[in-house]
Steps between C-alpha positions, in 0.01 A plus 500: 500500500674823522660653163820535669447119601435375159827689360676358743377139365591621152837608548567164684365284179719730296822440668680127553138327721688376755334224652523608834424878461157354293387295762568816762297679279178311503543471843443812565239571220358164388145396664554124405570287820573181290731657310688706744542116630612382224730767356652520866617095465544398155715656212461316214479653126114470506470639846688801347240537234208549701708747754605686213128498343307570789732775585442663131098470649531701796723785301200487236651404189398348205684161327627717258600805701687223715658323178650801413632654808843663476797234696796596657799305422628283761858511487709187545875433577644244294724254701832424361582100508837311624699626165351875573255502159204640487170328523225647267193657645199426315363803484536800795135596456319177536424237732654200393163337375449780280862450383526183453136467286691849293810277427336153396262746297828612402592177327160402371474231776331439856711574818467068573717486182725778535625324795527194412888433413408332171413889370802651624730235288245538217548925497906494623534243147329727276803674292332825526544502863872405439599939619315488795528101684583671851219736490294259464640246654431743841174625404345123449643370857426855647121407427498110575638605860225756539269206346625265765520746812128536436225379678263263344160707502744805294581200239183433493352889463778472221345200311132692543614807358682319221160262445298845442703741395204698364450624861835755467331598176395901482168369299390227769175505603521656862239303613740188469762675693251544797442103434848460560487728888163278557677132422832629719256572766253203440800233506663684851138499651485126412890411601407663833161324598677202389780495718245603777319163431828258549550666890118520545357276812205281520379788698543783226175326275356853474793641407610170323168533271563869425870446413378211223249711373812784419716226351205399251378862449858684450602112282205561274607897426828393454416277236236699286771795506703217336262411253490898400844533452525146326240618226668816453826354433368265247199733342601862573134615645332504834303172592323689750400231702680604855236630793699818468352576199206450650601733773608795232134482317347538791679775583468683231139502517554657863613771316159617371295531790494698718655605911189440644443155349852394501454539870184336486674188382762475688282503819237230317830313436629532834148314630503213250887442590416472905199273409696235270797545785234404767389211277845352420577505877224361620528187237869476595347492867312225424792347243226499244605650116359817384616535168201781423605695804850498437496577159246787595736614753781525226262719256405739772884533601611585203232691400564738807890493392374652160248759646764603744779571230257687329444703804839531534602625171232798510605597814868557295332721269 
């Protein structure tokens, strides 16, 4: 991509990330075909996160380069009710997740609670809330009706952020953080071969077989991402036990040899991939199980994912 194409990208993550502007983007610059798919039909609070993410890819910046990009403030008109008073906004400068995670934080509780009606008697009866009963009296219903205008998979990006609250933390591991992009993009990969599977026909088998080996593949991800962030909740280090760590080790070792030999591998991966691809098709041909060959076929594809980023990133230099 062009400099003036990756500023462009930038200034768009730095302003308000409208939906709809995003997806334009990565229409134009994104090399995905799933995704352009799949950002062009669904807009759900995960979908966002991936948009968002693979758009900080393509304008080449890091986790934390992207974590701390400047925002603009989205300004918002409060609406004045039947008796002309006016509602509180949460806060101009943040999307209402963000918002409403800042206000239960606020109170020491999670945003399920600070909605619940039960808390809001519980704060109006405390006597030293006696001075100030309408202001927050407004600000408590202001967030349950931005609670209960939004859709379920926000609520539920609200209950993961509030399960793992290390991940907003400036000394989290970024490799966790990348976990994070991975399971988003795992658990879409899976929702989508699954929904292929319930229109497939009796016809589709090839494309029936392929579709079940996503759901397993992406399910499995999904869940040893889950297992990461699970350990690091409760023990506060790195189990290390995701493929992706794999994936880092072995590129780091990339990083010691040298140009000629990186391109050496790639092309010796390249063959082994197109053999174990030949092998899996022709046991599928046959409806026989090749296990070997398809786990041989997932080594060499990965393996050629790792030489090429590697490729990639000198080229940068």
């Amino acid at each position: 991509m062009t400099t003036e194409q990756k500023k462009e990208i930038t200034a768009y993550l730095c302003g308000p990330r409208d939906y709809a502007e995003g997806v334009a983007l990565y229409q134009r610059y994104g090399v995905n075909l799933r995704l352009k798919r799949q950002f062009a039909v669904e807009d759900t609070a995960v979908i966002r996160e991936i948009l968002f993410d693979e758009l900080r890819k393509l304008a080449g910046l890091s986790e934390i380069e992207f974590n701390h990009l400047p925002r603009q403030a989205v300004k918002k008109t409060a609406q004045l009710n039947d008796v002309q008073a006016k509602c509180v906004i949460l806060d101009d400068e943040k999307n209402d997740e963000s918002a409403l995670m800042e206000l239960a934080d606020s109170f020491g509780v999670t945003v399920d609670e600070l909605v619940s009606p039960d808390f809001q008697e519980r704060v109006l009866a405390m006597d030293e809330n006696a001075d100030r009963i309408d202001e927050l009296t407004d600000e408590l219903e202001a967030a349950r009706s931005k609670y209960a205008e939004a859709p379920e998979p926000v609520r539920k990006m609200i209950r993961f952020r509030e399960k793992y609250p290390f991940l907003n933390s400036t000394d989290c591991p970024d490799v966790l953080k990348i976990l994070v992009a991975d399971m988003f993009t795992a658990y879409g990969n899976y929702k989508a071969a699954h929904a292929r599977l319930q229109v497939l026909g009796d016809a589709d088998s090839a494309t029936a077989a392929a579709d079940c080996e996503t759901v397993v593949t992406e399910y499995l991800k999904n869940r040893e991402i889950w297992d990461e962030l699970e350990y690091y909740r409760e023990n506060g280090v790195i189990l290390g036990k995701a493929a992706k760590f794999r994936e880092m080790e072995a590129a780091e070792d990339l990083t010691k040899i040298s140009d000629v030999d990186l391109m050496g591998q790639l092309r010796s991966a390249g063959v082994q991939e197109s053999k174990a691809k030949k092998a899996v098709e022709e046991a599928k041909a046959k409806k026989q199980p090749n296990e070997k060959a398809e786990a041989a076929f997932v080594k060499w594809s990965n393996r050629k994912k790792v030489l090429k980023a590697e490729i990639d990133r000198r080229k940068k230099k």
